[in-house]
C-alpha positions in Angstrom: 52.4 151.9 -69.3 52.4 148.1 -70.4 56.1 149.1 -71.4 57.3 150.2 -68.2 56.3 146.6 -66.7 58.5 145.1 -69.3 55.7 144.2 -71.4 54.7 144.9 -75.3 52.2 148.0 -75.6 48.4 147.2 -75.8 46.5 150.1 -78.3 43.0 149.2 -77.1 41.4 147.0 -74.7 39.9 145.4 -77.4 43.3 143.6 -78.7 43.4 140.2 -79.4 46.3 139.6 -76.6 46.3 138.1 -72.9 47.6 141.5 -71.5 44.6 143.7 -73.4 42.6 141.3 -71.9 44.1 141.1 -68.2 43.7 145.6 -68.6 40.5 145.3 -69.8 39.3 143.0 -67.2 41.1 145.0 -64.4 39.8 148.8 -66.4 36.4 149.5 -65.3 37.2 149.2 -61.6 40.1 150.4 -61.6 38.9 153.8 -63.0 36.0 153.7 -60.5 38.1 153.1 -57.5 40.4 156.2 -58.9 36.9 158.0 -58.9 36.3 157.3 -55.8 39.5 158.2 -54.0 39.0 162.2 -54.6 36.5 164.2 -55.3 37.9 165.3 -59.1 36.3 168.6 -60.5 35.5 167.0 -63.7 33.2 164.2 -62.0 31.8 166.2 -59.4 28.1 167.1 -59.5 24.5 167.3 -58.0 21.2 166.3 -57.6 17.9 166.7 -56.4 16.9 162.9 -55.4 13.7 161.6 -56.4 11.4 160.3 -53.2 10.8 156.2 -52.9 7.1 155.6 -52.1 6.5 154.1 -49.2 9.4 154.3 -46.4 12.3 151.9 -44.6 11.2 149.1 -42.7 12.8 150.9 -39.7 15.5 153.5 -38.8 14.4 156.5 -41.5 11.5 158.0 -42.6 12.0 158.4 -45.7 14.5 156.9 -48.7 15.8 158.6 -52.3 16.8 157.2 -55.4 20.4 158.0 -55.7 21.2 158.9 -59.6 22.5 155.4 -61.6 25.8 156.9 -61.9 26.3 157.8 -58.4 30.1 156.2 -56.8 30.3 158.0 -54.2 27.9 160.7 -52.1 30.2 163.6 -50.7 27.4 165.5 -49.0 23.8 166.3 -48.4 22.0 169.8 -48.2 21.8 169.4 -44.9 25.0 168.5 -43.8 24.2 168.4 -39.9 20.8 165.9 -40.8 22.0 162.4 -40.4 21.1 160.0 -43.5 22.2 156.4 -44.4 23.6 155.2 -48.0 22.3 151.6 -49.0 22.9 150.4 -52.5 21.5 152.7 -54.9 19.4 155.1 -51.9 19.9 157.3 -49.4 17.8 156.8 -46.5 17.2 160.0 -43.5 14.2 162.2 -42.3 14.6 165.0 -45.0 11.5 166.1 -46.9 13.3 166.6 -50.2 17.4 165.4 -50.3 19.6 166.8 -52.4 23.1 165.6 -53.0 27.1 166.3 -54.1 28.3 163.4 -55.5 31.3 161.9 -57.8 29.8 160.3 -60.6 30.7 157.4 -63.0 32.4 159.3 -66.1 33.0 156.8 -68.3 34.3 158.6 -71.7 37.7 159.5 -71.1 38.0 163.2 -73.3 36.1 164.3 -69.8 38.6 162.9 -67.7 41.8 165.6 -67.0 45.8 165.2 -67.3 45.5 164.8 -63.3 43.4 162.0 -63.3 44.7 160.4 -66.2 48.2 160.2 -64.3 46.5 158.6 -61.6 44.3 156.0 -63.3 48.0 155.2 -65.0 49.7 154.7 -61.7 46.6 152.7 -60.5 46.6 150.6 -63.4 50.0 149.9 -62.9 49.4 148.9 -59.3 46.9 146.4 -60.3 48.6 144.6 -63.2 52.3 143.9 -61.9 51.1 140.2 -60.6 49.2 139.0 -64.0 52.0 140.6 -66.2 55.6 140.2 -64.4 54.8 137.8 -61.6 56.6 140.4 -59.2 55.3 141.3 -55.9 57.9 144.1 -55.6 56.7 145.6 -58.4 53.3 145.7 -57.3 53.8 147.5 -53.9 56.5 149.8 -56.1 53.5 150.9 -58.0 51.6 151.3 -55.1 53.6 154.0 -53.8 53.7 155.4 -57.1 50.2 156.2 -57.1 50.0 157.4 -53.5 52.8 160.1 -55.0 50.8 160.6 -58.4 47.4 161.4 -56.0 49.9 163.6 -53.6 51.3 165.5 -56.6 48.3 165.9 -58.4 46.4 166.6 -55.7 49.0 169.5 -54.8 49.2 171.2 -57.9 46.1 170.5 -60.3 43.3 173.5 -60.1 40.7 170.4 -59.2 41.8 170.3 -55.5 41.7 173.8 -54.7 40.3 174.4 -51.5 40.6 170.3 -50.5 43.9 170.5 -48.3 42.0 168.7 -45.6 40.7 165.6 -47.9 41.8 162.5 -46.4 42.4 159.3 -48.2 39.4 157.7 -47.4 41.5 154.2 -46.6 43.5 156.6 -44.0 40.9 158.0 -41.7 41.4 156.5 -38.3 40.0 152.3 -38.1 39.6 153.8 -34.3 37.1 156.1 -35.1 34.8 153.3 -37.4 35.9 150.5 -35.3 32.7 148.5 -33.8 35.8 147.4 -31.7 36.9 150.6 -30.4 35.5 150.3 -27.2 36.9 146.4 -26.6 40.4 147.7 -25.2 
């Protein structure tokens, strides 16, 4: 990757160089933001969420521990019963809340070929400026992962069934806009 930006390669994060450092630095987000951006079969999962005695302050009933390696809750049980993410719970009127969520996977033998092109191309996104300096670069690589995430996202057995998964940075600003209605 490191190559491709016109640099030397890095064999572990844990070199002794400025650009291991600058990857590692930049890693750990980077793979969680990749995470985040589609729901990828290998960091899918569930839960049953456990109750938090006492209740919200106001609003809810009722709030649930979300599991510590929760980044990002794709849907409820109930998926008509409205319910609230803040920090690490979920707060609604439920009784009991289970969830589908994409989780932190951290050890990268679970991650797959798709998502391992993607982190890449993110990777490569993020790092132009500290490496090269070049701005051109960086939105260059920026459109390369937008492809990678198109391309995977057509052809790898983890989106089946997601043709109408939006990139979450796409939906419509109009529809979460407190302005909306300021025309």
């Amino acid at each position: 990757m490191l190559v491709e930006l016109g640099d030397q390669t890095v064999t572990a994060l844990t070199d002794d160089s400025d650009r291991a450092r600058a990857l590692n630095a930049i890693y750990a987000d980077s793979r969680d933001q990749v995470l985040s951006d589609f729901p990828w079969a290998f960091a899918v999962t569930r839960a049953t969420l456990a109750q938090i005695a006492g209740s919200p302050v106001w609003g809810f009933t009722r709030w649930y521990q979300l599991p510590t390696d929760t980044i990002r809750v794709l849907e409820t049980q109930e998926p008509t019963a409205p319910w609230r993410r803040e920090a690490d719970r979920i707060l609604t009127d439920l009784s009991s809340m289970a969830i589908k969520y994409i989780a932190r996977i951290t050890d990268p033998v679970k991650f797959s070929p798709g998502f391992v092109r993607a982190l890449v191309a993110y990777l490569k996104w993020r790092l132009p400026i500290t490496i090269t300096g070049s701005l051109n670069k960086q939105i260059q690589y920026g459109a390369e992962y937008r492809a990678t995430i198109a391309q995977v996202r057509g052809s790898d057995e983890e989106f089946k069934g997601l043709e109408q998964w939006a990139w979450p940075q796409e939906q419509s600003f109009d529809i979460y806009s407190p302005l909306r209605d300021v025309r």
